[in-house]
C-alpha positions in Angstrom: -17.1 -18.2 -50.7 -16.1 -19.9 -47.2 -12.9 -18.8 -47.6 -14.5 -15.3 -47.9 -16.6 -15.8 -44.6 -13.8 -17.0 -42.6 -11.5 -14.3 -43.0 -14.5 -11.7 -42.5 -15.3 -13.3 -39.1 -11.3 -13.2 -38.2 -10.7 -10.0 -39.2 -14.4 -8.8 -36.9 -13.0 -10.7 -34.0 -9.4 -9.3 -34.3 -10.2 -6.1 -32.6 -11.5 -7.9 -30.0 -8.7 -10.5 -29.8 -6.0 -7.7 -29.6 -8.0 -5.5 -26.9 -8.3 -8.5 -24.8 -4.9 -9.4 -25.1 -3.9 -5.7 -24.1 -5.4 -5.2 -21.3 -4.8 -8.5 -19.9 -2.9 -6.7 -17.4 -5.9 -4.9 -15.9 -7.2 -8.2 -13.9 -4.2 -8.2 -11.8 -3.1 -4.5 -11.3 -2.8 -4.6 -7.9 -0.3 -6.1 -6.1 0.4 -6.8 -1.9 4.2 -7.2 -1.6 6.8 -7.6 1.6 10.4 -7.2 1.8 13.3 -8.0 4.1 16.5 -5.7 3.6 18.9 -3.3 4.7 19.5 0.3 5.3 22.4 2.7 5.2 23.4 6.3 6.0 24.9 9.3 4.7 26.0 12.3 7.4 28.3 13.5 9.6 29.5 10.4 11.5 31.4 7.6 10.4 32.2 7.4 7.3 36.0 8.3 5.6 36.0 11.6 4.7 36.9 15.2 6.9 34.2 16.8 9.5 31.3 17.9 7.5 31.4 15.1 4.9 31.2 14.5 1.2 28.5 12.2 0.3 29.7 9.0 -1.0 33.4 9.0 0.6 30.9 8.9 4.0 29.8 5.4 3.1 30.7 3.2 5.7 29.5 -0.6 5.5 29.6 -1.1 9.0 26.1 1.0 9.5 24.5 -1.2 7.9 21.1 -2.2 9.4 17.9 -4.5 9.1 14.8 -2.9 7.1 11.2 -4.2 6.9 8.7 -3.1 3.9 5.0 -3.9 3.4 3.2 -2.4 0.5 0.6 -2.3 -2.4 0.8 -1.7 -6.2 -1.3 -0.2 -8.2 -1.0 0.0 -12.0 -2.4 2.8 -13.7 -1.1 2.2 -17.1 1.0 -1.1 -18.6 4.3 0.6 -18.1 3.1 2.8 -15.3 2.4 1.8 -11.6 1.8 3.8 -7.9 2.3 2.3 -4.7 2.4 2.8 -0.9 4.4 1.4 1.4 5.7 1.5 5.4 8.5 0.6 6.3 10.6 0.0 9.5 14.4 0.1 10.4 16.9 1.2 12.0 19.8 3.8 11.0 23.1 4.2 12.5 27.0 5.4 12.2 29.4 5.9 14.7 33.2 8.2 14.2 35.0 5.0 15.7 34.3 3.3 12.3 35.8 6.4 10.4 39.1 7.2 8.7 39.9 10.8 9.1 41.7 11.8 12.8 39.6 14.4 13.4 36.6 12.0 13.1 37.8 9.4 15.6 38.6 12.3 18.1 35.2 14.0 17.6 33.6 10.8 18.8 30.5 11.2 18.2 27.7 8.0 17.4 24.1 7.6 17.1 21.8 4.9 16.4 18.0 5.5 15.3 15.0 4.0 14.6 13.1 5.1 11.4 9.9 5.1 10.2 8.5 5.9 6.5 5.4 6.2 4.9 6.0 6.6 0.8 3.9 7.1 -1.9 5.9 6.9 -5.3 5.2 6.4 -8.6 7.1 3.5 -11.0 8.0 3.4 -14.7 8.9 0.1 -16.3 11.9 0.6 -18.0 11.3 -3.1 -19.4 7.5 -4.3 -18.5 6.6 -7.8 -17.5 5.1 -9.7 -19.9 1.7 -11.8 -18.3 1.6 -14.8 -19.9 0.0 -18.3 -19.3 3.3 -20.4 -19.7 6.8 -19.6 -19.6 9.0 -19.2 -23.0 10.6 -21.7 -24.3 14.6 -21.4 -24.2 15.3 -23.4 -27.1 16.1 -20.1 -29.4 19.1 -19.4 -26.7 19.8 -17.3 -23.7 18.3 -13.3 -24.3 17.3 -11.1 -21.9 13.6 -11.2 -22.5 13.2 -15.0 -22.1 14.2 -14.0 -18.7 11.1 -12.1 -18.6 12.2 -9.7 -16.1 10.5 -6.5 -15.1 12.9 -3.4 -14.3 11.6 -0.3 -13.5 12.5 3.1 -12.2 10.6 5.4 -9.4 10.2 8.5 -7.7 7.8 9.8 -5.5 7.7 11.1 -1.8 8.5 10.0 1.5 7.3 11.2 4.7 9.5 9.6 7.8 10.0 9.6 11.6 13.2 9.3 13.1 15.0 9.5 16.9 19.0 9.8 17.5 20.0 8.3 20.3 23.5 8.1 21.4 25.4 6.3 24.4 25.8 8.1 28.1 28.4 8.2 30.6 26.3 5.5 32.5 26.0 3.3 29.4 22.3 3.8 28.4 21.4 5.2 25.6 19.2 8.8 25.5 17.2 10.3 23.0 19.6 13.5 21.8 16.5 15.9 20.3 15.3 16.8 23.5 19.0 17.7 25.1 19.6 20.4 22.3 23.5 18.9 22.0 23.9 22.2 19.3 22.1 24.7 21.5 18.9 24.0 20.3 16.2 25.5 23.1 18.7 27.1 24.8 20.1 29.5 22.2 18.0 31.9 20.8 19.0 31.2 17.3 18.9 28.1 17.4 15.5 26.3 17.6 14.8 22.3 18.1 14.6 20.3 14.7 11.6 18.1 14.2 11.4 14.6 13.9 9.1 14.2 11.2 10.2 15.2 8.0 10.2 14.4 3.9 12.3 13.1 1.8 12.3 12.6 -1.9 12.7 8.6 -3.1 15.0 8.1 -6.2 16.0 3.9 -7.6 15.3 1.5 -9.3 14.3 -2.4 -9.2 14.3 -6.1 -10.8 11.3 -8.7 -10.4 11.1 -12.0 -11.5 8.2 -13.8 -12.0 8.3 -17.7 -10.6 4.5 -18.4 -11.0 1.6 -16.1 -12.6 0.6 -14.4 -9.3 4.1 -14.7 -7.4 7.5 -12.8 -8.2 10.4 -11.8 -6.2 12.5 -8.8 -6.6 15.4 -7.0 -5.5 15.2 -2.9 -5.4 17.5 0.3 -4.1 16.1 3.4 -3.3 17.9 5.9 -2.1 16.7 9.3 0.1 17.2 12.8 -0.7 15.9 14.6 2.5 15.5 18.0 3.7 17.1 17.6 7.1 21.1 17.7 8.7 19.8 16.1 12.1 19.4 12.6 11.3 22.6 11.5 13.6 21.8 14.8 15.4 25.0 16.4 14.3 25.1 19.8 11.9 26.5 22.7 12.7 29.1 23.7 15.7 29.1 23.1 19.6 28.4 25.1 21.7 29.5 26.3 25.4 29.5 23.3 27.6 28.3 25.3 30.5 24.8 25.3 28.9 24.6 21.2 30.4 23.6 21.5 34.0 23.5 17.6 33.6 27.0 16.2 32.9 25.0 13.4 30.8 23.6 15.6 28.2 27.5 17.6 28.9 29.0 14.6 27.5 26.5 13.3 25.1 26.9 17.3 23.4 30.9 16.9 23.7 32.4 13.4 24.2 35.3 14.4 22.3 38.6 13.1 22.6 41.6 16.3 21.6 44.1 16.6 23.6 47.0 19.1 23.8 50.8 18.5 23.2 51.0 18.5 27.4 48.2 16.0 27.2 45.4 18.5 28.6 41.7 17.8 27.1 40.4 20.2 24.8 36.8 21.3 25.8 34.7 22.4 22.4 33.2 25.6 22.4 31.1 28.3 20.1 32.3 28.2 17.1 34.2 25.3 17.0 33.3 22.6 13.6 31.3 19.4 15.4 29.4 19.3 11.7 28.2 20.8 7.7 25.4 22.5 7.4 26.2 22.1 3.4 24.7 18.7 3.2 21.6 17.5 4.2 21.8 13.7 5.6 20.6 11.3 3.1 19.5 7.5 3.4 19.2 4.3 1.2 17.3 1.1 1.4 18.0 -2.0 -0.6 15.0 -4.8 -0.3 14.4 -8.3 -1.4 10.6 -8.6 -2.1 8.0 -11.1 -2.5 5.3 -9.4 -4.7 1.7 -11.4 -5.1 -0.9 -10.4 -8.1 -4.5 -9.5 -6.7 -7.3 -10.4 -9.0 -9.7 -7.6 -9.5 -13.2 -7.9 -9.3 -15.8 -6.7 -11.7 -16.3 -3.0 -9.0 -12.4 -2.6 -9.7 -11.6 -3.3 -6.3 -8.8 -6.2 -5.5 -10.3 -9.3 -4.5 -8.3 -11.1 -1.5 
């Protein structure tokens, strides 16, 4: 008969047992998180390949460049988590660095600071476990005693940007406003904006080394809907359009010569980029990720 009782009462308080366990998750679905990392660019300049470019043969490790990322998580499911973050850094590439002749002649470079405001969402591909203690190793090495959480994410980006390139005098000017393709002084050819969207696509790794702290690594690169990151698209134009032989130069500093030896000066028509490809970006961060209780109102408690 007591037997009888106890395994009523157990099997009454299973339900229970099992919802508690899974939602355990819900008392720390939010998460604050920072990262250090790097950035890298896709486009016209530097890079390996001809003129216009062909994605990854542009890849050029020298452009590499320091990132900053702030953030919060938010898990809407187990397996399934939103975000925002900001993040700040700089973006760069130079035809010096580049392979192809034509590149190194064209000598082009820009440097540019970037600013991005994302809101994406996050799958986990494998989700972290929350538990009180850490597994025990004694069955062997696997990958779930490593209790690692990889996930995927998508989403969109909204981000600020400025190409700024070298003068004759040795500081460096903001090339938007010149028009060095025309832009504002060619009717067909109107000024691009600096603000602009770009679709996130990566994945990531986090580790957990306490209950409420984990550190990660993630890439993400950036499809975007713009060719004037570095400033450079489509073709010069006549030089004679720069009253200014600053913004002259900054639109042509090119370096072709003739067989006697005689510059070349670009005109209409002539390639200086390809419209074909729009410029992409990538960021890869190391993060530091730290689990906010939530209070009973839902809200994270700091």
């Amino acid at each position: 008969m007591n037997r009888i009782i106890a395994i009523s009462v157990l099997l009454f308080l299973l339900p229970t047992f099992v919802m508690s366990q899974s939602s355990r998750w819900k008392r720390t679905r939010y998460e604050l998180y920072g990262g250090l990392g790097a950035t890298n660019f896709l486009g016209e300049l530097g890079g390996s390949d001809g003129p216009g470019g062909t994605f990854w043969k542009d890849f050029d490790f020298s452009a590499t460049r320091p990132l900053m990322v702030v953030g919060l998580w938010y898990k809407v499911l187990e397996p399934l988590a939103v975000r925002g973050a900001l993040s700040y850094g700089w973006l760069s590439g130079d035809d010096k660095n580049a392979e192809n002749e034509y590149r190194n002649q064209r000598n082009l470079h820009f440097r540019s600071p970037i600013i991005e405001l994302g809101f994406q969402g996050e799958y986990s591909i494998i989700k972290e476990r929350i538990t009180r203690h850490r597994r025990s190793r004694r069955g062997g090495f696997s990958l779930a005693s490593l209790n690692l959480n990889v996930y995927a994410f998508t989403g969109v980006n909204f981000f600020w940007f400025n190409p700024k390139a070298k003068g004759l005098d040795g500081k460096w000017y903001a090339l938007q406003p010149i028009g060095t393709e025309g832009q504002g002084k060619i009717a067909t050819r109107e000024k691009y904006s600096r603000l602009q969207m770009s679709i996130p696509l990566g994945f990531g790794v986090k580790y957990p080394l306490t209950q409420k702290i984990s550190v990660g690594l993630e890439y993400g690169g950036r499809f975007t809907f713009t060719d004037y990151i570095d400033d450079v698209s489509t073709t010069y134009v006549e030089n004679t359009l720069f009253t200014d032989p600053n913004e002259a130069y900054l639109a042509d500093p090119s370096e072709f010569y003739t067989a006697n030896g005689d510059r070349l000066v670009m005109g209409p028509n002539d390639i200086r980029g390809n419209p074909k490809y729009n410029d992409y970006y990538m960021f890869m961060v190391i993060n530091v990720t730290y689990k906010l209780r939530t209070g009973r109102n839902g809200m994270p408690k700091f």
